[in-house]
N, C-alpha and C positions, 0 to 999 in steps of 0.2 A: 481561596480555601477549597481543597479538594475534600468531597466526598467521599467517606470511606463504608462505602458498602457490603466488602466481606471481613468477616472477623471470626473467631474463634469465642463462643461464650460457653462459662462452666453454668451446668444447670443443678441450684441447690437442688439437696437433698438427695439427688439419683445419683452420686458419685460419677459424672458424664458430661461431655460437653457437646455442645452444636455449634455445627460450621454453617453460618452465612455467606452464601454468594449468588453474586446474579446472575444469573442463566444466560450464557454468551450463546444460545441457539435465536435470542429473540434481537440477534444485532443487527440482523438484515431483517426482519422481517415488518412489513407495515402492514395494519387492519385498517388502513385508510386509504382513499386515493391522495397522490403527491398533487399539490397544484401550485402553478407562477403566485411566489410570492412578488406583490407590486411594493415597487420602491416611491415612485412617483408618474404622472400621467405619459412619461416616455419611456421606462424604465423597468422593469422586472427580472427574477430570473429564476430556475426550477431552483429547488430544495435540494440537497442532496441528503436523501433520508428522511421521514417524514418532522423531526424538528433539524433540518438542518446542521446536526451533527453525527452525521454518520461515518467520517473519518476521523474524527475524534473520538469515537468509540474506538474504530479499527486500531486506530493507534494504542489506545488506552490496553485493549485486550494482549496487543503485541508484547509493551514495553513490562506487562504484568507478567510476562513469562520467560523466562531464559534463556530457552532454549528457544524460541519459535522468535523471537529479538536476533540471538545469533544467528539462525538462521538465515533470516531477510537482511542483515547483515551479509551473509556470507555471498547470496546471490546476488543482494548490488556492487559486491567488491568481482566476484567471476564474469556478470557481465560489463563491470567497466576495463576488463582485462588490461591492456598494456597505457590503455588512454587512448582518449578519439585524436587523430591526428588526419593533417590536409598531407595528401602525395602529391607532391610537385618533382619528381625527377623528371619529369617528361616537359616541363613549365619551361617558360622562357627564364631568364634572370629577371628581368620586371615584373614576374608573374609571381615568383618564387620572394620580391622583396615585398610585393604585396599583400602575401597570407603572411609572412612574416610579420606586419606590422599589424594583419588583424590578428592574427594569436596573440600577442604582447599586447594588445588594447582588450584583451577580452578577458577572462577569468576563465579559461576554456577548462581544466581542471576541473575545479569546482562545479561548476556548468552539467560536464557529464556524470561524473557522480554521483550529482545530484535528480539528471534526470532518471541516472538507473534506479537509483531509490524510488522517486516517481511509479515507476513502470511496475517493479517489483510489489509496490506496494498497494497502488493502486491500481495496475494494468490502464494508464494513461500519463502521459505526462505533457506540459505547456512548456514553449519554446516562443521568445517572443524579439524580435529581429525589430531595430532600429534602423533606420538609412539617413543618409545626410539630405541638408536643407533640400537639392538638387531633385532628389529623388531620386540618384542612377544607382547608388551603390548603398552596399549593407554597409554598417560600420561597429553595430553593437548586437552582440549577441548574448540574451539575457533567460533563465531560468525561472518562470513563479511556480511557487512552491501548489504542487498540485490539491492539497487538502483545503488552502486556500483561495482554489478557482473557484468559479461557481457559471453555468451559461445559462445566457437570453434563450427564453420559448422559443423554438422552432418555428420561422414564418412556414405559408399555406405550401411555400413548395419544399419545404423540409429543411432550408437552408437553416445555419445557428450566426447571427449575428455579431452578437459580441458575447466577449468571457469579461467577467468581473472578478477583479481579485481586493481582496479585504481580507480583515482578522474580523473571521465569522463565529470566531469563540466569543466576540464580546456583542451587545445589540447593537443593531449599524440604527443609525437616527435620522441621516438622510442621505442625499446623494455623495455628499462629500466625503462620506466614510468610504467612499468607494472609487476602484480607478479600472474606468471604463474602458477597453482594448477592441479596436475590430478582428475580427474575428476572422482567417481566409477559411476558404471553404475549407471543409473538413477533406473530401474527395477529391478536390486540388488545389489545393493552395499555391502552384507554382503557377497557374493560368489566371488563378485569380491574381496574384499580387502582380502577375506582367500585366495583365487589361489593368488594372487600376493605374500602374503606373505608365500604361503606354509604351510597354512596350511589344506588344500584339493585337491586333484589334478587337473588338470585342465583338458581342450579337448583333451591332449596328453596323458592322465593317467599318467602322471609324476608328483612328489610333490617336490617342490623347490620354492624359492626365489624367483620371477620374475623379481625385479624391486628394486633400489637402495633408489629410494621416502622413505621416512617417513610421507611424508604430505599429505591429501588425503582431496578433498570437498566432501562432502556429500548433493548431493540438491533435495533437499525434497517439490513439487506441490503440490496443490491444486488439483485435477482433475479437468477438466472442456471441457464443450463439444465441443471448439474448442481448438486443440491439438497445442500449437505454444509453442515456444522456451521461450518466456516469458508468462504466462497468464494473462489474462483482468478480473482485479476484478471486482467483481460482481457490485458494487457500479459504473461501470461505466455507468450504466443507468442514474446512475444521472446527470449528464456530460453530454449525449446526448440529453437526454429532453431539458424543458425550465424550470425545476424549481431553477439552481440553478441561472442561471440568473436573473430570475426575482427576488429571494429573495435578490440577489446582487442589481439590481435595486431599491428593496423599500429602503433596507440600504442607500442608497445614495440619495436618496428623505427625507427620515428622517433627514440628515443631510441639505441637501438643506431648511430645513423648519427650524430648528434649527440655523443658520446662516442669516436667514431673506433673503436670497437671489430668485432669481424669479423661480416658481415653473418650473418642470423637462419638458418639452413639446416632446424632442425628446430622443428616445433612439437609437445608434448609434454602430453597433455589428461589429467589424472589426478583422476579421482571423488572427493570428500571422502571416501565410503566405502572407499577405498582407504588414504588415510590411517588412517580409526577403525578399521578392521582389525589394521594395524601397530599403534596404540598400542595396543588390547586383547590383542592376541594376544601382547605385550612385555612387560603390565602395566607402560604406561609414563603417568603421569598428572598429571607436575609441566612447567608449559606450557614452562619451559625446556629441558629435556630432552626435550619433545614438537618443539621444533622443528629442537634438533640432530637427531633423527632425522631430521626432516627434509631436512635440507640434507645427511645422508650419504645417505640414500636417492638425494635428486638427482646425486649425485657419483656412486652405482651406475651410474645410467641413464646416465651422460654417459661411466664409464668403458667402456659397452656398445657409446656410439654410437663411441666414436674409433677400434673397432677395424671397425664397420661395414665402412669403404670398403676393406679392405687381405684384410677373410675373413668369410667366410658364419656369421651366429650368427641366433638366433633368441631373441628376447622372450616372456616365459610371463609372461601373466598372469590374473588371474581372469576369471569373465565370470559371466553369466548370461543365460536365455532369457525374454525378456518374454512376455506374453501373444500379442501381435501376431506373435511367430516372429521377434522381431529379438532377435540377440546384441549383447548390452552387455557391453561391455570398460570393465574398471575402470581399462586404463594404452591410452591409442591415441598412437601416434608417427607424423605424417605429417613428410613430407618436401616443402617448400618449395621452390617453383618460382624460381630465382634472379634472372629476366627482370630483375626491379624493381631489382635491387643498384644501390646509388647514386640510385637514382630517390627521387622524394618522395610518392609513392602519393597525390597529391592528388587524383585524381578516383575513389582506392578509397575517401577519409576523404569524398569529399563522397558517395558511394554508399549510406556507412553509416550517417552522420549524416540522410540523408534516409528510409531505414529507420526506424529508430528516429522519428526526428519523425513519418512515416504511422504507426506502430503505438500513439504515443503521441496521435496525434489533435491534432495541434500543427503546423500550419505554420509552416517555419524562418526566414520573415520575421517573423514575430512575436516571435520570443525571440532574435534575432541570424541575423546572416548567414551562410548555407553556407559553412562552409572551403574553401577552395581557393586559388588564383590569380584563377580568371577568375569572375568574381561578378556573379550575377544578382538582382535584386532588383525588387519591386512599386510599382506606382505605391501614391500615399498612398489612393487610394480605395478600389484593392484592400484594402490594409491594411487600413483601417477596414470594408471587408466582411467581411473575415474575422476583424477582431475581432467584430462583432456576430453571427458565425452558431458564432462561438465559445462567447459567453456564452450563444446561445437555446440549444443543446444541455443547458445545464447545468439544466433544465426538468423536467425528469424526479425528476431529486437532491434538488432544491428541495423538491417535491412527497413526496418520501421524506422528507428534514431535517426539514420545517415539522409530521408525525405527533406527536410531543415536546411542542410547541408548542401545535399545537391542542387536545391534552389539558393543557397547565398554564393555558391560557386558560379551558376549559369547567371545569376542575376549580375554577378561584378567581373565577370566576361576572364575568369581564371578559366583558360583555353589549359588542358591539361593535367590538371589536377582532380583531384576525388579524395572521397574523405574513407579512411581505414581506420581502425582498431584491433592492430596484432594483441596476441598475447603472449605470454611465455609459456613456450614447450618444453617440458621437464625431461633430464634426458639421463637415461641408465647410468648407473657408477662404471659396467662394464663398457662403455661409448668413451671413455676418459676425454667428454668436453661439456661445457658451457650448459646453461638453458640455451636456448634460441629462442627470437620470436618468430611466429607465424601468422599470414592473414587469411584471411576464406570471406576476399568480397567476390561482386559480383562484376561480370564484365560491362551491366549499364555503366557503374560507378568508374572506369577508365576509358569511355567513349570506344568499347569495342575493341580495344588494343590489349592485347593478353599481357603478364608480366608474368615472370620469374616467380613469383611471391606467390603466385596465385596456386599453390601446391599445399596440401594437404602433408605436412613432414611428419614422420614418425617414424622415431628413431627403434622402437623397440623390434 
């Protein structure tokens, strides 16, 4: 049962209604230190977020909005542009029969799509490579879903151990609810998994076998300039601000207007931690029961506000002082400017929506047109320019992704081959041809040998 924390309530006797929602600025933010939670005397691993769902929020804030859903949409579908593919025209025939039979053993598709979502979503995603009994060659190439990684404490000299992947929406009860992965080093996993597997020697100058594993994560950052165990996409600006609330707010004044019901007078922002307060300090733990709390709590606040207007009362609620010297209120009730009543806040929903599309790096002719009335729109050139300066951005990721790749390539001795992902270059009506695809790797990724492909086309 999901919890339903914002809502629209009418507030007798004022002819007026109050919007409940929970303040998406307190999604990142912890008033605690994170610490290894222990699973058992060999086993732990950090938090991600101080109760361990903090991409279950992300997600949760995502899916609750349409446009910022299409959005991250639209950027995992630009950088997986034409599909990741092995370049073998340079390969021998045996070389070229052998990525063929690991593409058709693998879900390659699925795979990158999935880790563009990954990336996009969380700026990190896990790649996790299988090899046979032997140890010489890769054979499976596998994606976990990154919301549901989680890593081992840092030993003393910074390395990460192993990733754990579970369904950490539900309580893990002991080790078996989890499946343990070693982990290559974060900073090179191509040197780490040769010494383990022998095939360079390691800090002893000795060359051998290290390790019995087959199975190995590979997990591939974003950089970002705060170095933490999980990173904070970039998009979390939006979250801290006030726009995605307020764009959550006119949606629910639209509907308020739509249902003939009394216009929005309060808005009413209340901290998840506000809620997990009430239910621990209740011992209240069955979701049913968690949510009638809820909805009397909200009948509290609403019997508070009807007497607002007629006598002087005052609202007590928690708070605390951040580092910064700013007070964070776990219940804030602002009071709604009425100017709009009636009105259809069209040029507030085209304010927000173009918010959100600059923070998302998404220009809103690309994924649909500005709400409003009066609508403006790009010629097809423009368009098409800003498709292509869409996809060259995603250059960087690429260059991050293809790390995976270049080592299950060197490791199963594909002399020749490198891993690419063209896309499609849209081309003028006045060009009378085709898209074309294009590539923009790097010459690591061809061992130095230049190609034809390797050009920047543009036809305009």
């Amino acid at each position: 049962m999901e919890l339903q924390f914002n809502s629209v309530e009418t507030i007798a006797n004022l002819n007026a209604s109050a919007a409940f929602q929970v303040d998406s600025g307190k999604v990142f933010k912890e008033d605690t230190d994170i610490v290894p939670v222990i699973i058992d005397e060999r086993l732990s691993y950090v938090p991600w977020g101080g109760d361990n769902a903090l991409p279950y929020n992300i997600l949760n804030l995502i899916e609750s909005d349409e446009t910022l859903s299409t959005c991250q949409q639209f950027n995992a579908e630009v950088c997986y542009g034409s599909g990741l593919r092995y370049n073998v025209d340079e390969s021998t025939k045996a070389v070229k029969q052998e990525v063929e039979d690991f593409l058709l053993d693998n879900a390659v598709a699925q795979y990158w799509l999935g880790v563009c979502h990954d990336f996009k979503h969380f700026a990190f995603c896990v790649s996790v490579i299988i090899l046979n009994a032997e140890g010489n060659k890769v054979v499976r190439l596998i994606r976990k879903e990154a919301c549901y990684c989680r890593l081992s404490p840092a030993e003393k000299d910074g390395s990460i151990k192993y990733l754990l992947y579970a369904n950490w929406r539900n309580v893990i009860a002991s080790r078996d609810d989890i499946e343990v992965i070693d982990l290559l080093d974060v900073n090179s996993p191509w040197r780490d998994l040769a010494i383990r597997m022998g095939k360079i020697a390691g800090d002893d100058g000795k060359t051998a076998i290290r390790t019995k594993s087959r199975k190995f994560a590979v997990l591939t950052r974003v950089p970002t300039p705060d170095s933490t165990y999980y990173p904070i996409p970039y998009y979390g600006s939006l979250f801290r601000g006030k726009w995605y609330n307020i764009k959550q707010l006119i949606g629910m004044a639209k509907e308020a207007k739509l249902k003939n019901i009394a216009p929005i007078k309060y808005q009413i922002e209340i901290s998840n931690k506000y809620w997990d307060s009430i239910f621990k300090s209740e011992g209240i733990t069955d979701r049913k029961e968690q949510q009638k709390r809820i909805v009397k709590e909200k009948q509290q606040i609403l019997d508070f506000l009807t007497g607002v207007e007629n006598a002087g009362k005052v609202w007590f609620s928690t708070f605390y002082v951040a580092p910064t010297g700013e007070v964070q209120h776990e219940v804030v009730i602002n009071k709604i400017d009425n100017d709009k009543e009636g009105g259809d806040w069209s040029t507030d929903i085209q304010e927000a929506v173009n918010m959100f599309c600059f923070t998302m790096r998404v220009h809103s002719n690309l994924v649909g047109s500005v709400p409003g009335k009066s609508q403006t729109n790009n010629s097809g050139s423009d368009k098409r320019e800003l498709y292509t300066i869409a996809h060259s951005l995603q250059k960087p990721y690429h260059d991050l992704l293809f790390t995976v790749h270049r080592m299950i390539i060197r490791f199963n001795g594909w002399k020749g081959a490198y891993p690419e992902c063209p896309f499609v270059q849209l081309s003028l009506l006045s060009d009378h041809v085709d898209a074309q695809e294009v590539t923009m790797e790097n010459d690591d990724d061809k061992d130095g040998k230049p190609s034809k492909d390797e050009v920047w086309k543009h036809n305009s």
